[in-house]
PDB file with one MODEL, atoms N, CA, C and O in Angstrom:
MODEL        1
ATOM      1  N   UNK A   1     101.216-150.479  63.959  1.00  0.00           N
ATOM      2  CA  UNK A   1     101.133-149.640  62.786  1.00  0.00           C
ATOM      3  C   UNK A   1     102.482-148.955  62.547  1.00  0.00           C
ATOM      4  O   UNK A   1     103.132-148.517  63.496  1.00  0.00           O
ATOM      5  N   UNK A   2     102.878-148.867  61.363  1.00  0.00           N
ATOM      6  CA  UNK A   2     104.217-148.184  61.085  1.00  0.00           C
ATOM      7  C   UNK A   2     104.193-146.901  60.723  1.00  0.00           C
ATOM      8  O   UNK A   2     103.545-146.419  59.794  1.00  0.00           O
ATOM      9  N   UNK A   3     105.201-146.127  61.772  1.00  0.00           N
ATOM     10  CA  UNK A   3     105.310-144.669  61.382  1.00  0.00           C
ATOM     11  C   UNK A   3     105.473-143.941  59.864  1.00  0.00           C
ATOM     12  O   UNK A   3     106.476-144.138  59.178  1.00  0.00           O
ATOM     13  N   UNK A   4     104.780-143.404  59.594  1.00  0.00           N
ATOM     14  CA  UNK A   4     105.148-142.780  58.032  1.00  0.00           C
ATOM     15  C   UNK A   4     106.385-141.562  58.407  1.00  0.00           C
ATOM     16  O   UNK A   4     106.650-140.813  59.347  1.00  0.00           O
ATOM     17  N   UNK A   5     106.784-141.797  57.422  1.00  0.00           N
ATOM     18  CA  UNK A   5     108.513-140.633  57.129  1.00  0.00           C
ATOM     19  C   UNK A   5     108.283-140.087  56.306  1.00  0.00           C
ATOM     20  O   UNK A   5     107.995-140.625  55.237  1.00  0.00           O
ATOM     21  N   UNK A   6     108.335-138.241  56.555  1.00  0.00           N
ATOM     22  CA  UNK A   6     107.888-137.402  56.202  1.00  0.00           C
ATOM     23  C   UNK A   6     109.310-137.094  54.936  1.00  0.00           C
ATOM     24  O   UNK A   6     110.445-137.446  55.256  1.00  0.00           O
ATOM     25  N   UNK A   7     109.095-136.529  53.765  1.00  0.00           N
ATOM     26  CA  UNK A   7     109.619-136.843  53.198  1.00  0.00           C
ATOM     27  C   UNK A   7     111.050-136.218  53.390  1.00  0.00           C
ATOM     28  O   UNK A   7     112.011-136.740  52.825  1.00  0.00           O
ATOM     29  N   UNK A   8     111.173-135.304  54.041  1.00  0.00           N
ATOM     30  CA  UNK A   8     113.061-134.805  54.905  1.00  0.00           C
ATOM     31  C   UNK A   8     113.690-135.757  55.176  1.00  0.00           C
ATOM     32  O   UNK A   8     114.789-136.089  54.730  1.00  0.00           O
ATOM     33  N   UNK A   9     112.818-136.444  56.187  1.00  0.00           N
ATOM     34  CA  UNK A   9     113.326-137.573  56.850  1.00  0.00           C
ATOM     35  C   UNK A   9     113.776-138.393  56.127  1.00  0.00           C
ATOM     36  O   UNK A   9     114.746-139.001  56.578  1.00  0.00           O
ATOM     37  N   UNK A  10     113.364-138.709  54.941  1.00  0.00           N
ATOM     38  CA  UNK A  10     113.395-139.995  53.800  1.00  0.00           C
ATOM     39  C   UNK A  10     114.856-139.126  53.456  1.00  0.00           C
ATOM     40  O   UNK A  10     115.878-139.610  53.944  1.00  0.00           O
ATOM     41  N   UNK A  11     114.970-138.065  52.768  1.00  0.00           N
ATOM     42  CA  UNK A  11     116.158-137.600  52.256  1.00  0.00           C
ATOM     43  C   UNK A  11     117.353-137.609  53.526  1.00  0.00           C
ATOM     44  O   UNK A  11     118.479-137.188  53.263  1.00  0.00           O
ATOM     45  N   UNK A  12     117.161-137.906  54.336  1.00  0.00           N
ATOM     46  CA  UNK A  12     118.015-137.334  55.327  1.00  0.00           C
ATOM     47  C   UNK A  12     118.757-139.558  55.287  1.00  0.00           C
ATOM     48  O   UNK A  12     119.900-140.005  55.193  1.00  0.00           O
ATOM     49  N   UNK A  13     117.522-140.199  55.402  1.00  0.00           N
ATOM     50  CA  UNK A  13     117.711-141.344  55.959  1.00  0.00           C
ATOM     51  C   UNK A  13     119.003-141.861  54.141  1.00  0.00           C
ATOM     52  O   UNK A  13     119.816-142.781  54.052  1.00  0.00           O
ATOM     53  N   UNK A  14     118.697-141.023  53.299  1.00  0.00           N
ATOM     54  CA  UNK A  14     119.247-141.341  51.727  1.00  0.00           C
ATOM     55  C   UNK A  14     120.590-141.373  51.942  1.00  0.00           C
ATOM     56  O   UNK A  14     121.480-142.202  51.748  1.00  0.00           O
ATOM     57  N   UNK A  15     120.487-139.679  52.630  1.00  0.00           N
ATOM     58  CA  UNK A  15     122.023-139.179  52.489  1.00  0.00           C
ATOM     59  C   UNK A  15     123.448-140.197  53.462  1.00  0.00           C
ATOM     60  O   UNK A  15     124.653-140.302  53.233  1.00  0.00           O
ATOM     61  N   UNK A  16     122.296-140.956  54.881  1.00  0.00           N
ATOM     62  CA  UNK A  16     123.175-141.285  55.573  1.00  0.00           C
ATOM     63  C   UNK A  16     123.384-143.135  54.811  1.00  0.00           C
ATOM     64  O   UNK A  16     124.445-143.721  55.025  1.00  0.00           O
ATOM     65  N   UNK A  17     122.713-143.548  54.311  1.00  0.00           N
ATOM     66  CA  UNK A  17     122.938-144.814  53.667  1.00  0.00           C
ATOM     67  C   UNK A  17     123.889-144.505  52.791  1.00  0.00           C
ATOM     68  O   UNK A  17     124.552-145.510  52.533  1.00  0.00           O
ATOM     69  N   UNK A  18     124.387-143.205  52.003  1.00  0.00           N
ATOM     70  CA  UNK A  18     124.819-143.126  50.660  1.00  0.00           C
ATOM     71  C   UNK A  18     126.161-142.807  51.461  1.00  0.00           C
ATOM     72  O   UNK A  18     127.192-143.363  51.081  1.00  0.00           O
ATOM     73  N   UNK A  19     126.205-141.825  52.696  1.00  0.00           N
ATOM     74  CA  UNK A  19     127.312-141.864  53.600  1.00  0.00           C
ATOM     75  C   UNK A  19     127.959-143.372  54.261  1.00  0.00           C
ATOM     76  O   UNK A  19     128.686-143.415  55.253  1.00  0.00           O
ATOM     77  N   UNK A  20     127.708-144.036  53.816  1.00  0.00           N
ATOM     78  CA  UNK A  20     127.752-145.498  54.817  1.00  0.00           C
ATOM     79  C   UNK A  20     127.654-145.353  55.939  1.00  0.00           C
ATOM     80  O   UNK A  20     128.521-145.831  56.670  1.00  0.00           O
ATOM     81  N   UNK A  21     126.535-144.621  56.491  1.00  0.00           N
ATOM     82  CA  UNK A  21     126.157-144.967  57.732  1.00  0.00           C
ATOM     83  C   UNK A  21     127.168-144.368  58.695  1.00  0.00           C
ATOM     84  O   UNK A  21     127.562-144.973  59.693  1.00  0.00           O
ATOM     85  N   UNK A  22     127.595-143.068  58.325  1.00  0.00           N
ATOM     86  CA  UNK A  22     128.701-142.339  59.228  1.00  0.00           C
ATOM     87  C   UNK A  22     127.644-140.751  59.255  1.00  0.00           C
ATOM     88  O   UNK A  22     127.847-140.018  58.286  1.00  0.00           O
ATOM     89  N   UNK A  23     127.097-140.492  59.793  1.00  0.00           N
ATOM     90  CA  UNK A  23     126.609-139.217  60.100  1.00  0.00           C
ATOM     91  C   UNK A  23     127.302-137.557  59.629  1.00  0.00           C
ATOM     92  O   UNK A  23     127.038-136.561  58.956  1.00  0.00           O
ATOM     93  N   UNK A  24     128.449-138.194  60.623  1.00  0.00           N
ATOM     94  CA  UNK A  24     129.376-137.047  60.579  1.00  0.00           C
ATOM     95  C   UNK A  24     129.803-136.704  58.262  1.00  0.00           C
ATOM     96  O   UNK A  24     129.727-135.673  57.594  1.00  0.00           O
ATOM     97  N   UNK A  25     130.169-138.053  57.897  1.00  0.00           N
ATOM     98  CA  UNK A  25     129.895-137.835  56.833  1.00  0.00           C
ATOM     99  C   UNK A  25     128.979-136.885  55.752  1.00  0.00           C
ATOM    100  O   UNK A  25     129.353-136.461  54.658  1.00  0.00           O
ATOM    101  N   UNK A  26     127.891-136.725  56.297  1.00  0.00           N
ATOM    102  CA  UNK A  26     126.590-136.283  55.429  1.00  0.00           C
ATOM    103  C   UNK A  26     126.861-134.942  55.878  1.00  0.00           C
ATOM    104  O   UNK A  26     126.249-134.127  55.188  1.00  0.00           O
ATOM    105  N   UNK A  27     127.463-134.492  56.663  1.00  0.00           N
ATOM    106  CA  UNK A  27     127.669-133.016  57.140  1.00  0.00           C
ATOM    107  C   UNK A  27     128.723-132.991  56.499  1.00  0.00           C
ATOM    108  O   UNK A  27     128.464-131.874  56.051  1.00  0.00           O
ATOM    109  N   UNK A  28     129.633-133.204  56.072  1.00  0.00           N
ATOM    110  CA  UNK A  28     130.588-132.979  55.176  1.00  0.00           C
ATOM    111  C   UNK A  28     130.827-133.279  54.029  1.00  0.00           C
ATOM    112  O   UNK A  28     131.851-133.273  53.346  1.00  0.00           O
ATOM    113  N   UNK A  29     129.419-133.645  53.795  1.00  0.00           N
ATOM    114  CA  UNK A  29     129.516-134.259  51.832  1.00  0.00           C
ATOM    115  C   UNK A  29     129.832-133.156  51.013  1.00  0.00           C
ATOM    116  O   UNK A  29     129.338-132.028  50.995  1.00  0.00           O
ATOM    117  N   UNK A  30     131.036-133.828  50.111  1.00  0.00           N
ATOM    118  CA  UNK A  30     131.303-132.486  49.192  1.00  0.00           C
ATOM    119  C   UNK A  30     130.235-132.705  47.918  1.00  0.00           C
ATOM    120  O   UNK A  30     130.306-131.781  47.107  1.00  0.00           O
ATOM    121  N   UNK A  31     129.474-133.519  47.654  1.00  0.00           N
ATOM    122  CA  UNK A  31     128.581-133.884  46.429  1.00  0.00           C
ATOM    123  C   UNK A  31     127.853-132.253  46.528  1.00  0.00           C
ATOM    124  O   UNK A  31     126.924-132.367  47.328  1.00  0.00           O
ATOM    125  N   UNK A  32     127.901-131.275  46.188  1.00  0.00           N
ATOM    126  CA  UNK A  32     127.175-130.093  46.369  1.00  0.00           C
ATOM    127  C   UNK A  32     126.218-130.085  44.928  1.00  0.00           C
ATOM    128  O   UNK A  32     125.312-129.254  44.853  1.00  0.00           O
ATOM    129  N   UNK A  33     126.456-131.027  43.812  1.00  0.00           N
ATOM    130  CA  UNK A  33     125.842-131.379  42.347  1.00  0.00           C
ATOM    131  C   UNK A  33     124.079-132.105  42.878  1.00  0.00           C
ATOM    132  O   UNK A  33     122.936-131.925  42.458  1.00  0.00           O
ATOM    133  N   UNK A  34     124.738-133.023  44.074  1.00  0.00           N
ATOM    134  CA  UNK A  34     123.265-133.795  44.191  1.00  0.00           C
ATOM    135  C   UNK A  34     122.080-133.347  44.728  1.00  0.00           C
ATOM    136  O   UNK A  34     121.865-133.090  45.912  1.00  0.00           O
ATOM    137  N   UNK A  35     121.157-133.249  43.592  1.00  0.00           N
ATOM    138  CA  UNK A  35     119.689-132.633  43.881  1.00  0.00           C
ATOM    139  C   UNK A  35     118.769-132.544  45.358  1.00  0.00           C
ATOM    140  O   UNK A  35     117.790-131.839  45.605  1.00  0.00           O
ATOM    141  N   UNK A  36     119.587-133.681  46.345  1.00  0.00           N
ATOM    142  CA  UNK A  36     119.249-133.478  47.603  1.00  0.00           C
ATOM    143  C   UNK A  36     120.406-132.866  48.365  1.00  0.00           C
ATOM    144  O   UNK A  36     119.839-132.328  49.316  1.00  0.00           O
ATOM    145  N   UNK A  37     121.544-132.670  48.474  1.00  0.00           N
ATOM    146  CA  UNK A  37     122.224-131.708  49.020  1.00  0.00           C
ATOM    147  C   UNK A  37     121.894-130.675  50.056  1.00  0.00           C
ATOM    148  O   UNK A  37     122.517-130.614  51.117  1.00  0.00           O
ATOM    149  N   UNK A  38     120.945-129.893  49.756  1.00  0.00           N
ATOM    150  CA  UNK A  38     120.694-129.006  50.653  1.00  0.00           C
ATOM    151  C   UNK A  38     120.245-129.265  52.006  1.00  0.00           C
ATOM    152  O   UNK A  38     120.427-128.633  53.046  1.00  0.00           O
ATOM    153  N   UNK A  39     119.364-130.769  51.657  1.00  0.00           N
ATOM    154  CA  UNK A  39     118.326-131.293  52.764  1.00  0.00           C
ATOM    155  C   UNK A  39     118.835-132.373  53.122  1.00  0.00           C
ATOM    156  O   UNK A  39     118.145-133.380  53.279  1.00  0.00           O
ATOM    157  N   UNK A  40     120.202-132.347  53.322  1.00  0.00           N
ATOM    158  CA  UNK A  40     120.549-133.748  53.557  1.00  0.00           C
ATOM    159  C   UNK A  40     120.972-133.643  55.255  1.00  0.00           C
ATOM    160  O   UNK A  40     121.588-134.573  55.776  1.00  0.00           O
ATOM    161  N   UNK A  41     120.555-132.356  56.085  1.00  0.00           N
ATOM    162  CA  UNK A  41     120.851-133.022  57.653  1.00  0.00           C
ATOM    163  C   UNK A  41     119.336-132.837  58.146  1.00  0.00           C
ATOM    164  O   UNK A  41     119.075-132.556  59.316  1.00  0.00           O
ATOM    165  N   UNK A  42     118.311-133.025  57.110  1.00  0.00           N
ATOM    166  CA  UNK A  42     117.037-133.120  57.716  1.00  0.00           C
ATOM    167  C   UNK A  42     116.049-132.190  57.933  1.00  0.00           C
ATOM    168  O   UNK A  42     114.965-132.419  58.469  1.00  0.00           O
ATOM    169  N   UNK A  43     116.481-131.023  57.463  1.00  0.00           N
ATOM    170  CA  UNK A  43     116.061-130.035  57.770  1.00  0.00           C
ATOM    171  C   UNK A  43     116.114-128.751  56.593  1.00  0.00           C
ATOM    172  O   UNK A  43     117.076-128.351  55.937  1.00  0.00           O
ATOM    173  N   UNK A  44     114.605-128.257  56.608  1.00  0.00           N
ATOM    174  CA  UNK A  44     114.415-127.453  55.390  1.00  0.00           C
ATOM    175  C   UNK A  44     115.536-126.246  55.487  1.00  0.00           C
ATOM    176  O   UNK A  44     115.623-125.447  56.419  1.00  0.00           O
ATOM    177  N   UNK A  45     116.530-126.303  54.097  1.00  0.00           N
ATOM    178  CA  UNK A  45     117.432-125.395  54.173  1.00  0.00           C
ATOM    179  C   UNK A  45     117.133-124.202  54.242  1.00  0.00           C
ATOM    180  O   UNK A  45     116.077-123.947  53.664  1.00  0.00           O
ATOM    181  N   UNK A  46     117.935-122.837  55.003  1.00  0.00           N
ATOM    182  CA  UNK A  46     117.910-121.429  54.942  1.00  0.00           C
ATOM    183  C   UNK A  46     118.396-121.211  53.890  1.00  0.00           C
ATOM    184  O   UNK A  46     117.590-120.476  53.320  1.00  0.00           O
ATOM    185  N   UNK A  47     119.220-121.387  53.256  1.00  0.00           N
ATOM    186  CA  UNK A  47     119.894-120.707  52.138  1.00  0.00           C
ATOM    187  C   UNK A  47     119.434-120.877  50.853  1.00  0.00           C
ATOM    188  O   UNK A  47     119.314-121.960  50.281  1.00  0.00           O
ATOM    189  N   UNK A  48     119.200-119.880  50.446  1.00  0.00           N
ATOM    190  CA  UNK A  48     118.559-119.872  49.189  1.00  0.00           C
ATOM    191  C   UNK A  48     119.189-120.203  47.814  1.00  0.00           C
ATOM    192  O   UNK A  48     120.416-120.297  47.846  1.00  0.00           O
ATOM    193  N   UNK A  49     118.682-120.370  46.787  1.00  0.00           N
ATOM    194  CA  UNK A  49     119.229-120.769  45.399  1.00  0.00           C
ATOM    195  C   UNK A  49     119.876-120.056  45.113  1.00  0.00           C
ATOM    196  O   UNK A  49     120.937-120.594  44.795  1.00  0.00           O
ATOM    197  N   UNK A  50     119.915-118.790  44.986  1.00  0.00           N
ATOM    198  CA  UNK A  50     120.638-118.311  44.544  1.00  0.00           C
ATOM    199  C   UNK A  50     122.367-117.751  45.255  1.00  0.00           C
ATOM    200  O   UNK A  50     123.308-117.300  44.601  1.00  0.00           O
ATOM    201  N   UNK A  51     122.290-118.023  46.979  1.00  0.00           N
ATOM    202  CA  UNK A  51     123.579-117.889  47.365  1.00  0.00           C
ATOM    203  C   UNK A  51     124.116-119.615  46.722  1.00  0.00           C
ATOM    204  O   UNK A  51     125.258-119.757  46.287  1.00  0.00           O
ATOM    205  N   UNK A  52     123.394-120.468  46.748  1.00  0.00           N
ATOM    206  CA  UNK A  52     124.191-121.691  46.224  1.00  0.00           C
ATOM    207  C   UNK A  52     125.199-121.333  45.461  1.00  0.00           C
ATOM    208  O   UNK A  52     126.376-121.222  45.806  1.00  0.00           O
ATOM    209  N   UNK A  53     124.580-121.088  44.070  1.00  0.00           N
ATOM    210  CA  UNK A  53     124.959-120.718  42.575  1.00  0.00           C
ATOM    211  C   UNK A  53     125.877-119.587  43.364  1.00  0.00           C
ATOM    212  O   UNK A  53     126.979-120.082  43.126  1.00  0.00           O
ATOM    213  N   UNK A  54     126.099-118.674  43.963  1.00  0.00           N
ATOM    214  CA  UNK A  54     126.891-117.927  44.114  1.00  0.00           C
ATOM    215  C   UNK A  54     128.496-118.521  44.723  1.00  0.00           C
ATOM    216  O   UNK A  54     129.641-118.119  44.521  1.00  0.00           O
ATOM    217  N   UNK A  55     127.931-119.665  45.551  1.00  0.00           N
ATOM    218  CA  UNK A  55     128.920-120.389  46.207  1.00  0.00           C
ATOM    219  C   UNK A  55     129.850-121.125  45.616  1.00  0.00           C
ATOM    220  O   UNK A  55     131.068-121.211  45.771  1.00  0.00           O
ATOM    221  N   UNK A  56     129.070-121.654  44.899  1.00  0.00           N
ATOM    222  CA  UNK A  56     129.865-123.125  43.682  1.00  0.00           C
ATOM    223  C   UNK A  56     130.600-121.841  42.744  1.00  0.00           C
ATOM    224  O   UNK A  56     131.800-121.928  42.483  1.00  0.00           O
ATOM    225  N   UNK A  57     129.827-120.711  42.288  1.00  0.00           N
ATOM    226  CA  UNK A  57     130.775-119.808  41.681  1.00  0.00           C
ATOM    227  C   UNK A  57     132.312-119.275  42.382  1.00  0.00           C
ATOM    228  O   UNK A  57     133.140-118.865  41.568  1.00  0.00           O
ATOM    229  N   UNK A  58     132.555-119.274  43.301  1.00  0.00           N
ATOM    230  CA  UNK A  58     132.972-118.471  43.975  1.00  0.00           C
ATOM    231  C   UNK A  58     134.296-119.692  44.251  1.00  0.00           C
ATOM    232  O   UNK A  58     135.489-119.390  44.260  1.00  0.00           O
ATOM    233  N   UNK A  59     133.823-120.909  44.434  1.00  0.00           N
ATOM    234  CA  UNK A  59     134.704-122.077  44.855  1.00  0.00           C
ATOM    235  C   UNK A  59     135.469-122.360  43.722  1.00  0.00           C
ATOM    236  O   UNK A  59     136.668-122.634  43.684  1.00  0.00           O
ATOM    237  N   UNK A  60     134.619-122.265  42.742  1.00  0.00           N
ATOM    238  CA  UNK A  60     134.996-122.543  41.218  1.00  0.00           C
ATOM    239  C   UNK A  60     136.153-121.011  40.698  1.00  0.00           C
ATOM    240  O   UNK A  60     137.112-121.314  39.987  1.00  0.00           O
ATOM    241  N   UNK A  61     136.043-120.013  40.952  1.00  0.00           N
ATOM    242  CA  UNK A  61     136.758-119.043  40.636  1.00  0.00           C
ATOM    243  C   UNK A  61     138.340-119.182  41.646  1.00  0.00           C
ATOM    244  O   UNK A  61     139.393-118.720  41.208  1.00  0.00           O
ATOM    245  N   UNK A  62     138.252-119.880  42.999  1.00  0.00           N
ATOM    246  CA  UNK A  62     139.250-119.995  43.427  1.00  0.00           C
ATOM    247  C   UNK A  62     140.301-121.322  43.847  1.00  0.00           C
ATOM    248  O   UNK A  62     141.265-121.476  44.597  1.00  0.00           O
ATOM    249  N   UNK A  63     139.562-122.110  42.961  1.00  0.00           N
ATOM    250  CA  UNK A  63     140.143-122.944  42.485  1.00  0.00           C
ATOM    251  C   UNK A  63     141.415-123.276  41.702  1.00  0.00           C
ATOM    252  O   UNK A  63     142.205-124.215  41.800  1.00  0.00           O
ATOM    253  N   UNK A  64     141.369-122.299  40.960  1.00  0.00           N
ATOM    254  CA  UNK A  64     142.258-122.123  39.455  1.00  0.00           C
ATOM    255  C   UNK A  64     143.377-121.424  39.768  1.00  0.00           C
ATOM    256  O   UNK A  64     144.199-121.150  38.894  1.00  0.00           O
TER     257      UNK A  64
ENDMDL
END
């Protein structure tokens, strides 16, 4: 019988195919736009929506 993959796991297994299969990659994805982002080392994120939006603000202000 085949194990079912809970759906983290499925996002986690996304991020490392979309990484080509480099791990270390998916911990350093700069894609911070993609709707799985947060959950991409498998695990339900701590950080909330709204420090995100604070973050991308903040990257974006020191950018320029």
């Amino acid at each position: 019988m085949k194990e079912r993959t809970t759906p983290i796991k499925s996002i986690r297994l996304k991020c490392v195919d979309c990484s080509n299969g480099q791990l270390a990659e998916v911990r350093l994805c700069p894609v911070t736009e993609c709707p799985i982002w947060l959950y991409r080392m498998g695990k339900r994120p701590k950080i909330l929506e709204h420090q995100l939006v604070e973050q991308k603000e903040y990257k974006v202000e020191n950018e320029q």
